[in-house]
TIMIVO-350157 format. One record per residue (C-alpha): residue number from 1; residue in three letters; x, y, z. Coordinates in Angstrom, 3 decimals, always signed. Example, Ala and Ser with C-alpha at 12.3 -4.5 7.8 and 13.67 -1.06 7.14 Angstrom:
<nr 1	rest ALA	X +12.300	Y -4.500	Z +7.800>
<nr 2	rest SER	X +13.670	Y -1.060	Z +7.140>
//
This chain:
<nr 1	rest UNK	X +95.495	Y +63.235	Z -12.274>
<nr 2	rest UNK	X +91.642	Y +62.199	Z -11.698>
<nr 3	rest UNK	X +91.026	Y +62.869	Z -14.923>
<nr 4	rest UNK	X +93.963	Y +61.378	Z -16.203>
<nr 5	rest UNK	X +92.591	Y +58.157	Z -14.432>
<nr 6	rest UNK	X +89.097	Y +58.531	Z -15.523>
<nr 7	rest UNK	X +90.251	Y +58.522	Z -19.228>
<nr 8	rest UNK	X +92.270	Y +55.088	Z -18.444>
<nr 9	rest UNK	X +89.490	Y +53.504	Z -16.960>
<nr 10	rest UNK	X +86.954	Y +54.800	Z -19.874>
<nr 11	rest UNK	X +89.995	Y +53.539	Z -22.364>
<nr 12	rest UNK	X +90.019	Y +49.944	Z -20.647>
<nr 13	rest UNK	X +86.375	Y +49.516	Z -20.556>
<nr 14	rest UNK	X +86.233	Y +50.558	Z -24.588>
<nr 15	rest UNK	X +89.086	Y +47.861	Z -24.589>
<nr 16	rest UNK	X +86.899	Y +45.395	Z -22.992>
<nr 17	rest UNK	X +83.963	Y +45.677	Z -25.395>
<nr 18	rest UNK	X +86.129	Y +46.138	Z -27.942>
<nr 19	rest UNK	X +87.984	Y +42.419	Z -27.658>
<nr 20	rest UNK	X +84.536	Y +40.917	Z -26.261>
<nr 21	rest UNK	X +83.941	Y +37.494	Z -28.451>
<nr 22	rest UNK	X +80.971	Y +38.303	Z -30.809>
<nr 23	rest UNK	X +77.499	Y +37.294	Z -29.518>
<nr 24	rest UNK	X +78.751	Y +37.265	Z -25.674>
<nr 25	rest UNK	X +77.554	Y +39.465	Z -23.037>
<nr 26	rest UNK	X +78.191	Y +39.998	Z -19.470>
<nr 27	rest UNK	X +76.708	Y +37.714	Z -17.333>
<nr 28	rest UNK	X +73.755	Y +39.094	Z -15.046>
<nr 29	rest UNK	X +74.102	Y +39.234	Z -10.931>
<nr 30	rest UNK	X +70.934	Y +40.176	Z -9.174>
<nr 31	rest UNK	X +73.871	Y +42.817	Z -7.381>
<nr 32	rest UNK	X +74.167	Y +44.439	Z -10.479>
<nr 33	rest UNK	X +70.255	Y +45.972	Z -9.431>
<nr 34	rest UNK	X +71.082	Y +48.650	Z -6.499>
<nr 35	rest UNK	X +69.632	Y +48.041	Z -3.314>
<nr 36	rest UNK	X +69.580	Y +44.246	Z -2.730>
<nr 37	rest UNK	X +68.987	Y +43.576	Z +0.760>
<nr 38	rest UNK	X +68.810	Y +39.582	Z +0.877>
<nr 39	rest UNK	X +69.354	Y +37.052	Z -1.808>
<nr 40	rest UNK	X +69.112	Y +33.038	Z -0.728>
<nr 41	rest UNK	X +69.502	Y +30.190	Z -3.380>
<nr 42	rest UNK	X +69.771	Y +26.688	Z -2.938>
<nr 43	rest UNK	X +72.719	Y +26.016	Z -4.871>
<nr 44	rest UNK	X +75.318	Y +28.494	Z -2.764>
<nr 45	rest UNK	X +76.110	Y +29.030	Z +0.641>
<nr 46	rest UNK	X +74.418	Y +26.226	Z +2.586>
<nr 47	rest UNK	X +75.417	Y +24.720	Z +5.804>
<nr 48	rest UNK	X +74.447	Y +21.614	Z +6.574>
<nr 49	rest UNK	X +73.735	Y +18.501	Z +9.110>
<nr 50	rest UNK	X +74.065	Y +14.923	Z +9.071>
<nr 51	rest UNK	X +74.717	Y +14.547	Z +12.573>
<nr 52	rest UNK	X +72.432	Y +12.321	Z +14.228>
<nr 53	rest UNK	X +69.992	Y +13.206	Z +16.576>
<nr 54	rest UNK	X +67.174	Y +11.125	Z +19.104>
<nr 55	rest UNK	X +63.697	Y +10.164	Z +18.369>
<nr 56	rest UNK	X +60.791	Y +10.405	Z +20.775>
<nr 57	rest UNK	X +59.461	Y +7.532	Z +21.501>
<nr 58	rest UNK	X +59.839	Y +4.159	Z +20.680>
<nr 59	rest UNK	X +59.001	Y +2.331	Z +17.776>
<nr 60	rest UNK	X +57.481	Y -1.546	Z +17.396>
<nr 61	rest UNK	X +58.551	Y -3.401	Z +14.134>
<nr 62	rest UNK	X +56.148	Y -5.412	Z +11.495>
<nr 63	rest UNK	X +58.168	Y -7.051	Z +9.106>
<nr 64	rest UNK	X +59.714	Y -3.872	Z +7.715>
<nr 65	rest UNK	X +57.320	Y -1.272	Z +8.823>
<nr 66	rest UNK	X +57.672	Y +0.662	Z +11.608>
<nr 67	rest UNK	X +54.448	Y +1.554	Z +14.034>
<nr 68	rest UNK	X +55.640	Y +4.240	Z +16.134>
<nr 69	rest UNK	X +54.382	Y +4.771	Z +19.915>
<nr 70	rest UNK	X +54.314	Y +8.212	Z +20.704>
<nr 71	rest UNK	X +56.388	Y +9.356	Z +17.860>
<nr 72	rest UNK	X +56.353	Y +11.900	Z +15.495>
<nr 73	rest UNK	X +57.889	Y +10.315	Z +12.325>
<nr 74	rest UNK	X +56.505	Y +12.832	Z +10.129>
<nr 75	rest UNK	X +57.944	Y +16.269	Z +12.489>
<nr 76	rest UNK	X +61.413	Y +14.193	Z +12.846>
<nr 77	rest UNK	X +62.037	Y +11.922	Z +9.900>
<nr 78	rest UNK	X +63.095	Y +12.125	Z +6.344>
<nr 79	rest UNK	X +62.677	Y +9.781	Z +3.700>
<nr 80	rest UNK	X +66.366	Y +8.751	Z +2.778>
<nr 81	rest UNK	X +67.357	Y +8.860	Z +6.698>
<nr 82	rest UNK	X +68.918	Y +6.127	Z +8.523>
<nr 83	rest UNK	X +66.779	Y +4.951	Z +11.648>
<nr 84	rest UNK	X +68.322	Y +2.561	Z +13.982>
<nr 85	rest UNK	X +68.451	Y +1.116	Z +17.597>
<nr 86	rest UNK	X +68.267	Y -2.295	Z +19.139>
<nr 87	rest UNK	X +67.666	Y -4.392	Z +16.800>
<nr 88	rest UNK	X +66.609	Y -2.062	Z +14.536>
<nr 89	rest UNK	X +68.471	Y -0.594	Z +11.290>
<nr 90	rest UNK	X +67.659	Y +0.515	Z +7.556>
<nr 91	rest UNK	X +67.075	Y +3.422	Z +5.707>
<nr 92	rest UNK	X +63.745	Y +5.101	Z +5.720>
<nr 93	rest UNK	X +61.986	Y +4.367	Z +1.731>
<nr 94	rest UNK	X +58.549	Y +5.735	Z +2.902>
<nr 95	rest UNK	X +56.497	Y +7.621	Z +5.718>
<nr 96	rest UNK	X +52.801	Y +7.303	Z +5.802>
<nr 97	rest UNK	X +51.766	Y +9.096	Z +8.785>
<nr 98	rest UNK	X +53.035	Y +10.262	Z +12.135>
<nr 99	rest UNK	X +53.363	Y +6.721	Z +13.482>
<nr 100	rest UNK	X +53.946	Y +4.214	Z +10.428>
<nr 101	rest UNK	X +56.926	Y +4.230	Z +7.851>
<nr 102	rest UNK	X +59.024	Y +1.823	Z +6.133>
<nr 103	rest UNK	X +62.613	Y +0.643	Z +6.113>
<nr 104	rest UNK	X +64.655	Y -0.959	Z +3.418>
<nr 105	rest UNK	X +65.557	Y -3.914	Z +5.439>
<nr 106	rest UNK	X +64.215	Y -6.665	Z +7.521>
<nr 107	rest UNK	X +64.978	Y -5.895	Z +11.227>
<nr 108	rest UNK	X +63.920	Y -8.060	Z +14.502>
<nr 109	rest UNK	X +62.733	Y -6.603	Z +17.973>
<nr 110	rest UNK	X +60.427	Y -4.059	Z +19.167>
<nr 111	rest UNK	X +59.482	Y -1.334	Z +21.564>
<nr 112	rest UNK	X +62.905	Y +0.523	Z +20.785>
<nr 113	rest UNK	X +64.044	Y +3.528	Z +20.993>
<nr 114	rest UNK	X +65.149	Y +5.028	Z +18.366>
<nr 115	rest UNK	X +68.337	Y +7.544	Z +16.436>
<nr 116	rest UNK	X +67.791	Y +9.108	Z +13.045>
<nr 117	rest UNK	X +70.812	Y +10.101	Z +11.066>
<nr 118	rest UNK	X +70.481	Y +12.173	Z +8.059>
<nr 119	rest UNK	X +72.341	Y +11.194	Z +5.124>
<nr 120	rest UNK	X +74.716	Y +13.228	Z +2.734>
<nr 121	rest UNK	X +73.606	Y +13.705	Z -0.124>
<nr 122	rest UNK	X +70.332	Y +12.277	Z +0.520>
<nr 123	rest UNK	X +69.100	Y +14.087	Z +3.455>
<nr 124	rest UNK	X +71.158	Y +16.409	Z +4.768>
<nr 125	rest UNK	X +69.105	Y +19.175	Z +7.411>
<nr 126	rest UNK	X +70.337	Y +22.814	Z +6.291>
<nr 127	rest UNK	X +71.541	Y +24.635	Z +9.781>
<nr 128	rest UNK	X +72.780	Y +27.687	Z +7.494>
<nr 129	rest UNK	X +71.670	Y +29.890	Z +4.441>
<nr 130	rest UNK	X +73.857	Y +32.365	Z +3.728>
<nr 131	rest UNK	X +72.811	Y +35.828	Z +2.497>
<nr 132	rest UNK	X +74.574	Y +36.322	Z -0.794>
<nr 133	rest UNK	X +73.609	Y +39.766	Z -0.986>
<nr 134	rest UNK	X +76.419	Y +40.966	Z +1.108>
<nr 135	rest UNK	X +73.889	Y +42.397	Z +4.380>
<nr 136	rest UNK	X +74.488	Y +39.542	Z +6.548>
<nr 137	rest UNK	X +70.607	Y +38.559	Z +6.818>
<nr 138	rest UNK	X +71.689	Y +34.753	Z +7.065>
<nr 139	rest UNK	X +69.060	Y +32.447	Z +7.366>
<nr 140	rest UNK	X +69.110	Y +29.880	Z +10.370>
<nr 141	rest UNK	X +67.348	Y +27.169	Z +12.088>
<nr 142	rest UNK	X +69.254	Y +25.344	Z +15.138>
<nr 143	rest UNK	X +66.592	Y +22.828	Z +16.105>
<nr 144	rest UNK	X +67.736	Y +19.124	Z +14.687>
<nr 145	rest UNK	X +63.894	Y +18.050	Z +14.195>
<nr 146	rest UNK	X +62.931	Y +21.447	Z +12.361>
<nr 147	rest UNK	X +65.856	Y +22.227	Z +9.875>
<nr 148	rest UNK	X +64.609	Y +21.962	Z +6.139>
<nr 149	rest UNK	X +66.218	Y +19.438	Z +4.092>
<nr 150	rest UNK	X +68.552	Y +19.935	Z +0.984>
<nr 151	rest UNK	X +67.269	Y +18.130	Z -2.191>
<nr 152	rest UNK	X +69.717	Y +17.483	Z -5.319>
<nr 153	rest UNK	X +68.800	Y +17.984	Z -8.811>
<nr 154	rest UNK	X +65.054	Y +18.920	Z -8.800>
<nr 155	rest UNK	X +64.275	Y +22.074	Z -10.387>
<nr 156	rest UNK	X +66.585	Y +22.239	Z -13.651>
<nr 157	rest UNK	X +69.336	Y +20.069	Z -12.477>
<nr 158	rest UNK	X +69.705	Y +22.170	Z -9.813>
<nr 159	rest UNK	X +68.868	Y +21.632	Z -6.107>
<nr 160	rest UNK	X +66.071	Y +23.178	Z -3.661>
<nr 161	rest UNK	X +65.310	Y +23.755	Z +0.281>
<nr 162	rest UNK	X +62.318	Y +21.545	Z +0.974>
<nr 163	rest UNK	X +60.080	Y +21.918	Z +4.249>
<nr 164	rest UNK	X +58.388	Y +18.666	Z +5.593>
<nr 165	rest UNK	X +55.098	Y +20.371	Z +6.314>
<nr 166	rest UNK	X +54.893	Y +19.656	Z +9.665>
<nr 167	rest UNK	X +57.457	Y +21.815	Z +11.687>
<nr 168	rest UNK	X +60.778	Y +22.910	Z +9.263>
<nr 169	rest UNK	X +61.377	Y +26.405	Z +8.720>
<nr 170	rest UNK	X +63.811	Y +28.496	Z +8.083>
<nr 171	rest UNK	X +64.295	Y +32.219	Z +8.817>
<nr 172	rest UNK	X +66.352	Y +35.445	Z +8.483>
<nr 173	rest UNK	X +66.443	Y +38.332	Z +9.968>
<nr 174	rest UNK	X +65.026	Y +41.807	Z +7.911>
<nr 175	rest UNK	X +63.626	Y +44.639	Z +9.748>
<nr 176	rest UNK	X +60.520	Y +46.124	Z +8.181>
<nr 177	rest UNK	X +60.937	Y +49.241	Z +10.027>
<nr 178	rest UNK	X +64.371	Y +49.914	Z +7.475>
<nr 179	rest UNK	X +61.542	Y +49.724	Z +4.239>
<nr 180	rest UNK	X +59.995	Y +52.378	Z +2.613>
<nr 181	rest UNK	X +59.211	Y +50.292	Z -0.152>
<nr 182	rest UNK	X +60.536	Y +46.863	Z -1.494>
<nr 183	rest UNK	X +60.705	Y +44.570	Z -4.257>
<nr 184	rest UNK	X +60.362	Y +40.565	Z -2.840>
<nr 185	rest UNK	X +61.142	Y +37.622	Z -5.501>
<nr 186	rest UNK	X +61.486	Y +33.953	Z -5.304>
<nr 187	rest UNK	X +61.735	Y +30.760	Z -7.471>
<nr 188	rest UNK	X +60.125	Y +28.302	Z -6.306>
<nr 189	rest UNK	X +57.477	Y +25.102	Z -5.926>
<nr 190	rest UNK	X +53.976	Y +24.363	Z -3.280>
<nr 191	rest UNK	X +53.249	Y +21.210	Z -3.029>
<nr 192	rest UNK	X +49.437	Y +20.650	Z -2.793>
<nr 193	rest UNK	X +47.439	Y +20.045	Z +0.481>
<nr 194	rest UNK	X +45.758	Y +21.777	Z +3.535>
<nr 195	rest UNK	X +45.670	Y +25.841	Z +4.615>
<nr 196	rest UNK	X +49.030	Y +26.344	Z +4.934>
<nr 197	rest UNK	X +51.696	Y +29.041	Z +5.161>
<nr 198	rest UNK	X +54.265	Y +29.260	Z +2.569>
<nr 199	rest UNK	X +56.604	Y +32.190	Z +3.293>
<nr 200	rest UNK	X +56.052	Y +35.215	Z +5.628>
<nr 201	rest UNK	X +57.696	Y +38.686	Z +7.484>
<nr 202	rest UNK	X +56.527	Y +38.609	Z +10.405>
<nr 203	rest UNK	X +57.573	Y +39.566	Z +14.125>
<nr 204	rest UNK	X +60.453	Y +37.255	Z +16.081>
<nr 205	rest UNK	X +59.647	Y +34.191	Z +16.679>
<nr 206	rest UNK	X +56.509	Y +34.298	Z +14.895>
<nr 207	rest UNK	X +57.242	Y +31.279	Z +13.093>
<nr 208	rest UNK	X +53.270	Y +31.025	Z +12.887>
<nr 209	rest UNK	X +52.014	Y +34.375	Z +13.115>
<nr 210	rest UNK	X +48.852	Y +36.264	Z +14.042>
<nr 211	rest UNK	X +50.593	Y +39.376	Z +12.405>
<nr 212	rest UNK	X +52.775	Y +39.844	Z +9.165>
<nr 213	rest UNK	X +53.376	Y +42.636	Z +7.015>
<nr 214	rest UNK	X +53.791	Y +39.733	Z +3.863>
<nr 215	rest UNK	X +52.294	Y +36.308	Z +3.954>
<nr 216	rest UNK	X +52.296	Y +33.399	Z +0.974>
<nr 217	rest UNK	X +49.647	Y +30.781	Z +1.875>
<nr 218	rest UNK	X +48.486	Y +27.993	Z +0.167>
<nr 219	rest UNK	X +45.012	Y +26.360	Z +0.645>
<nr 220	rest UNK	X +43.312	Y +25.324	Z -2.949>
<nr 221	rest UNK	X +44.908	Y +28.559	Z -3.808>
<nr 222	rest UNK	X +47.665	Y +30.338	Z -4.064>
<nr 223	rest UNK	X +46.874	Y +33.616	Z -1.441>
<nr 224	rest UNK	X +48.849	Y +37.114	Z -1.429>
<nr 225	rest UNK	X +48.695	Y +38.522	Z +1.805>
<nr 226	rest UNK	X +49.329	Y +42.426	Z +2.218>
<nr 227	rest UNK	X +48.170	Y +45.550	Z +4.676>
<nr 228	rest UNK	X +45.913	Y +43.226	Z +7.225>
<nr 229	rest UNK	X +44.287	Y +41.539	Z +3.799>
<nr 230	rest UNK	X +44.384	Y +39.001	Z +1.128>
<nr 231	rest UNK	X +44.590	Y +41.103	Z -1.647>
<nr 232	rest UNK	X +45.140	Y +37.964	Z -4.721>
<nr 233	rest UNK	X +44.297	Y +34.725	Z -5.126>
<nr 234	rest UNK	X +45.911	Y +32.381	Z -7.652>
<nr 235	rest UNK	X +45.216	Y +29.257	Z -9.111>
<nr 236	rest UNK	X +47.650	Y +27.069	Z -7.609>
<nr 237	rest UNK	X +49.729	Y +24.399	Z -9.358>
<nr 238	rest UNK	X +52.750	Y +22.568	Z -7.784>
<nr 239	rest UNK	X +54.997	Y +23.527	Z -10.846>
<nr 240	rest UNK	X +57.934	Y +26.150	Z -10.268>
<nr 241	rest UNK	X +56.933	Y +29.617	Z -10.483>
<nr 242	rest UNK	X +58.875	Y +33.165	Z -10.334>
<nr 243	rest UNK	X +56.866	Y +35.420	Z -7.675>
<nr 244	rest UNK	X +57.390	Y +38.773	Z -7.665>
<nr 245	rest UNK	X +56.077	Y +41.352	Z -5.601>
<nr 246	rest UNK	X +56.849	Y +44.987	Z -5.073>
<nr 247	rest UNK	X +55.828	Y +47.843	Z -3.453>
<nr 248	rest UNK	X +55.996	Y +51.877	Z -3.423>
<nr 249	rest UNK	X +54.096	Y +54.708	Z -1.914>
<nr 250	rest UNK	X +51.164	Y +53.001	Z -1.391>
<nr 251	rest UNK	X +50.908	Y +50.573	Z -4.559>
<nr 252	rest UNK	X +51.664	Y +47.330	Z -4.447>
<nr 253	rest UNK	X +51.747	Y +44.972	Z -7.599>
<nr 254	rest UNK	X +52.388	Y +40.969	Z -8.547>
<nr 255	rest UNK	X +54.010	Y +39.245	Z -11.055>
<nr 256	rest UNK	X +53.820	Y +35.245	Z -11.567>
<nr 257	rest UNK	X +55.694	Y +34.095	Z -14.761>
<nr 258	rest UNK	X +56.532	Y +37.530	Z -15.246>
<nr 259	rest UNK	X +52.991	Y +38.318	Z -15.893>
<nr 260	rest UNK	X +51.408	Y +41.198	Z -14.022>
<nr 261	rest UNK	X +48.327	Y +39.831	Z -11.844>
<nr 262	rest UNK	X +47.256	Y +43.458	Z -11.125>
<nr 263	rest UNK	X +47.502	Y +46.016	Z -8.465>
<nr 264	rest UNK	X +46.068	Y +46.766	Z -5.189>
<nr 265	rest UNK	X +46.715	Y +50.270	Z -3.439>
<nr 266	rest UNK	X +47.205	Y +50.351	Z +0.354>
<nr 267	rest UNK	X +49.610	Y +50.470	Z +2.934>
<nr 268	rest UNK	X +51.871	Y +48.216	Z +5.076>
<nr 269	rest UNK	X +50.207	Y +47.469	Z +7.938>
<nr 270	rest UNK	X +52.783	Y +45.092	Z +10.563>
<nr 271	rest UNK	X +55.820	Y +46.558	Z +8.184>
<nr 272	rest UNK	X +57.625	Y +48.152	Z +11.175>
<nr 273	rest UNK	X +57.163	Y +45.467	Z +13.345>
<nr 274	rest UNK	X +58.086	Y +43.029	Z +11.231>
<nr 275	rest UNK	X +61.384	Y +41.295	Z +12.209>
<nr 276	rest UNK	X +62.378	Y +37.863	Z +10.498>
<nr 277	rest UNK	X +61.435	Y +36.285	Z +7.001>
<nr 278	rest UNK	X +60.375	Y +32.974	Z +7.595>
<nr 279	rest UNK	X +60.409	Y +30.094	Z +4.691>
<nr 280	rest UNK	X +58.307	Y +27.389	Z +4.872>
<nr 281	rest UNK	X +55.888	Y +29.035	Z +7.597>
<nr 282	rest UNK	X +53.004	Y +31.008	Z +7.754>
<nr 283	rest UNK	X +49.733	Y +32.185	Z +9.839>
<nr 284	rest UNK	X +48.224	Y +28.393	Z +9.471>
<nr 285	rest UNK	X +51.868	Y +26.813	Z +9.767>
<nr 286	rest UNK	X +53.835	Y +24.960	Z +8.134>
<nr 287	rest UNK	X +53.943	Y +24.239	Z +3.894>
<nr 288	rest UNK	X +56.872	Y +21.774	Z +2.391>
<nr 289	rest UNK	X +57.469	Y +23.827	Z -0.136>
<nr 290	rest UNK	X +60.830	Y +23.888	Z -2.547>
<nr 291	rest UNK	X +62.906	Y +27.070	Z -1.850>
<nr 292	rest UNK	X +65.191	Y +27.807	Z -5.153>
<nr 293	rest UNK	X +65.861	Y +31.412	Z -4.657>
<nr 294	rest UNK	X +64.388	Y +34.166	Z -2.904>
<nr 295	rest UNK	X +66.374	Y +38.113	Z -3.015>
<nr 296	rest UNK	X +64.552	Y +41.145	Z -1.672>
<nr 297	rest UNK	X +65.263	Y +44.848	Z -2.755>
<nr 298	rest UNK	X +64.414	Y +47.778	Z -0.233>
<nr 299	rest UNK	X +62.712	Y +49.722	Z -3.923>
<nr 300	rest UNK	X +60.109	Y +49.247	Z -6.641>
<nr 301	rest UNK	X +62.466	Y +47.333	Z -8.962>
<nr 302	rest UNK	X +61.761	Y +49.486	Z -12.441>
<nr 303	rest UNK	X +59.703	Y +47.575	Z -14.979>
<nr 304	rest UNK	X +63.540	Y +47.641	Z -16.943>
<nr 305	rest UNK	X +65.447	Y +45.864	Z -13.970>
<nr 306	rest UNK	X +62.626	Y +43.893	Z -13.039>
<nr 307	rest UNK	X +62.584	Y +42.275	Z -15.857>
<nr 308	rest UNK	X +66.520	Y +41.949	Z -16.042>
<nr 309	rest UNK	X +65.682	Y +39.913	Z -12.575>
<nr 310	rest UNK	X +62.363	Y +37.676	Z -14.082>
<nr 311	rest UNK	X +65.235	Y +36.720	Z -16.889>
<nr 312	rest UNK	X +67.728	Y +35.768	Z -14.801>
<nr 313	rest UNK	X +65.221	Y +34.000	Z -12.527>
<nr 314	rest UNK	X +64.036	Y +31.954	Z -15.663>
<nr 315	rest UNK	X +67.371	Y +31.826	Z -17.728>
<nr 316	rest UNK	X +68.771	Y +28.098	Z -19.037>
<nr 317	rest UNK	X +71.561	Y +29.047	Z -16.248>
<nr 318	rest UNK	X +68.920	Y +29.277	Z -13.248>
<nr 319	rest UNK	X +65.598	Y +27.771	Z -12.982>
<nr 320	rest UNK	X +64.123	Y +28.034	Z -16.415>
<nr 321	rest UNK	X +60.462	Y +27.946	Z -15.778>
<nr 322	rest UNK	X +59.278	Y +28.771	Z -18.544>
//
């Protein structure tokens, strides 16, 4: 009888092939590759936020700027949000700095306090990212004033999970200690600017943290961070990239663009205490980087299935980045 059944099955696959159009081919799933452990992307499984929340402070109106007193426009607000209070209502076109942005309408009054709403479609905060890989490792943020923000249509039609660079982040939980060895990829864009971190595993609640096993950071550079170490340093451009990084028994190696940028052989210091993958944060805070995807195998991907993933990562369907 089981062989009976394993002859059917053999029989329908033949079939399959058999009556497949000319010239098409299965589609790829990063869970076709054994083994994946997390797998984010911007464009599935998002939960998100327009509900409004308070400001601190109050703010003082010229014309149609804003001068805050004791705010934080740049940790709270969002370009696209709607501000208002007494006398006070538009949508926010601009932020300068932590105390002075600009609203698309003329307002009267001052020394208000103040709500912001987010917008949908414009501005919505993301309160869930759901782990497509099947493990559960959803990625969360509950704070109003700290939730990254979903943009539409900016890498290949397609949208993105943006940090503000001040405070956002959003992070999932991954135990190092369950690792012997790993593959991590993402898609995605950093924006120019100061020493900050990008992406990190790291212990809980280390949203800036004196101690990861894996740390991105951006500075003029683009910096790897491995076993207590930066072990590369990239010339960094604010264009989308595929990152991938793996390691095995001692050997870790990096691909950008699908291009190797060479190896370095140690071990994984802060692995088993490692907790939580945090995007958008690192050990000198926060980046406002563009999140497309981001999937994380517990092996060294083969060169074969790695590059099944750097295709898929860069096909006409996904990102296409180059």
């Amino acid at each position: 009888c089981g062989a009976e059944k394993m002859r059917a099955a053999a029989a329908d696959a033949a079939l399959a092939r058999a009556y497949r159009p000319r010239g098409q081919v299965a589609a790829f799933s990063p869970l076709d590759i054994a083994g994946l452990q997390l797998w984010l992307k911007a464009d599935a499984g998002l939960t998100l936020s327009t509900s409004g929340y308070a400001g601190t402070g109050t703010v003082t109106q010229v014309g149609t700027a804003l001068t805050g007193v004791g705010t934080l426009f740049l940790s709270e607000v969002v370009v696209g949000d709607t501000i208002s209070g007494v006398n006070i209502s538009g949508n926010v076109v601009s932020i300068a700095d932590n105390t002075h942005l600009t609203l698309d309408a003329s307002n009267t009054g001052a020394g208000v306090a103040y709500t912001i709403t987010p917008v949908a479609g414009v501005s919505d905060r993301v309160t869930t990212w759901a782990d497509q890989s099947g493990q559960g490792s959803h990625a969360t943020q509950v704070t109003a004033d700290k939730m990254p923000v979903l943009k539409l249509a900016i890498q290949n039609g397609k949208p993105v999970v943006r940090g503000d660079s001040t405070n956002d982040v959003i992070a999932a939980p991954l135990a190092g200690a369950s690792f012997s060895a790993f593959t991590i990829a993402w898609a995605l864009s950093v924006p120019a600017g100061a020493t900050k971190g990008v992406w990190q595993w790291a212990s809980t609640g280390a949203e800036v943290a004196v101690d990861p096993a894996v740390l991105l950071q951006r500075d003029t550079t683009l910096n790897v961070f491995v076993n207590g170490g930066y072990r590369w340093t990239l010339a960094h451009d604010t264009a989308f990239h595929t990152v991938i990084l793996t390691y095995a028994a001692n050997v870790w190696e990096l691909f950008v663009d699908g291009v190797s940028q060479g190896t370095y052989a140690g071990g994984t210091a802060n692995k088993d205490i490692a907790t939580y993958i945090y995007c958008n944060s690192g050990y000198n805070g926060y980046v406002g980087g563009d999140f497309g995807e981001h999937l994380i195998y517990n092996s060294a991907l083969s060169a074969a299935n790695r590059g099944k993933l750097e295709t898929y990562l860069n096909s006409a369907a996904r990102w296409a980045v180059y």
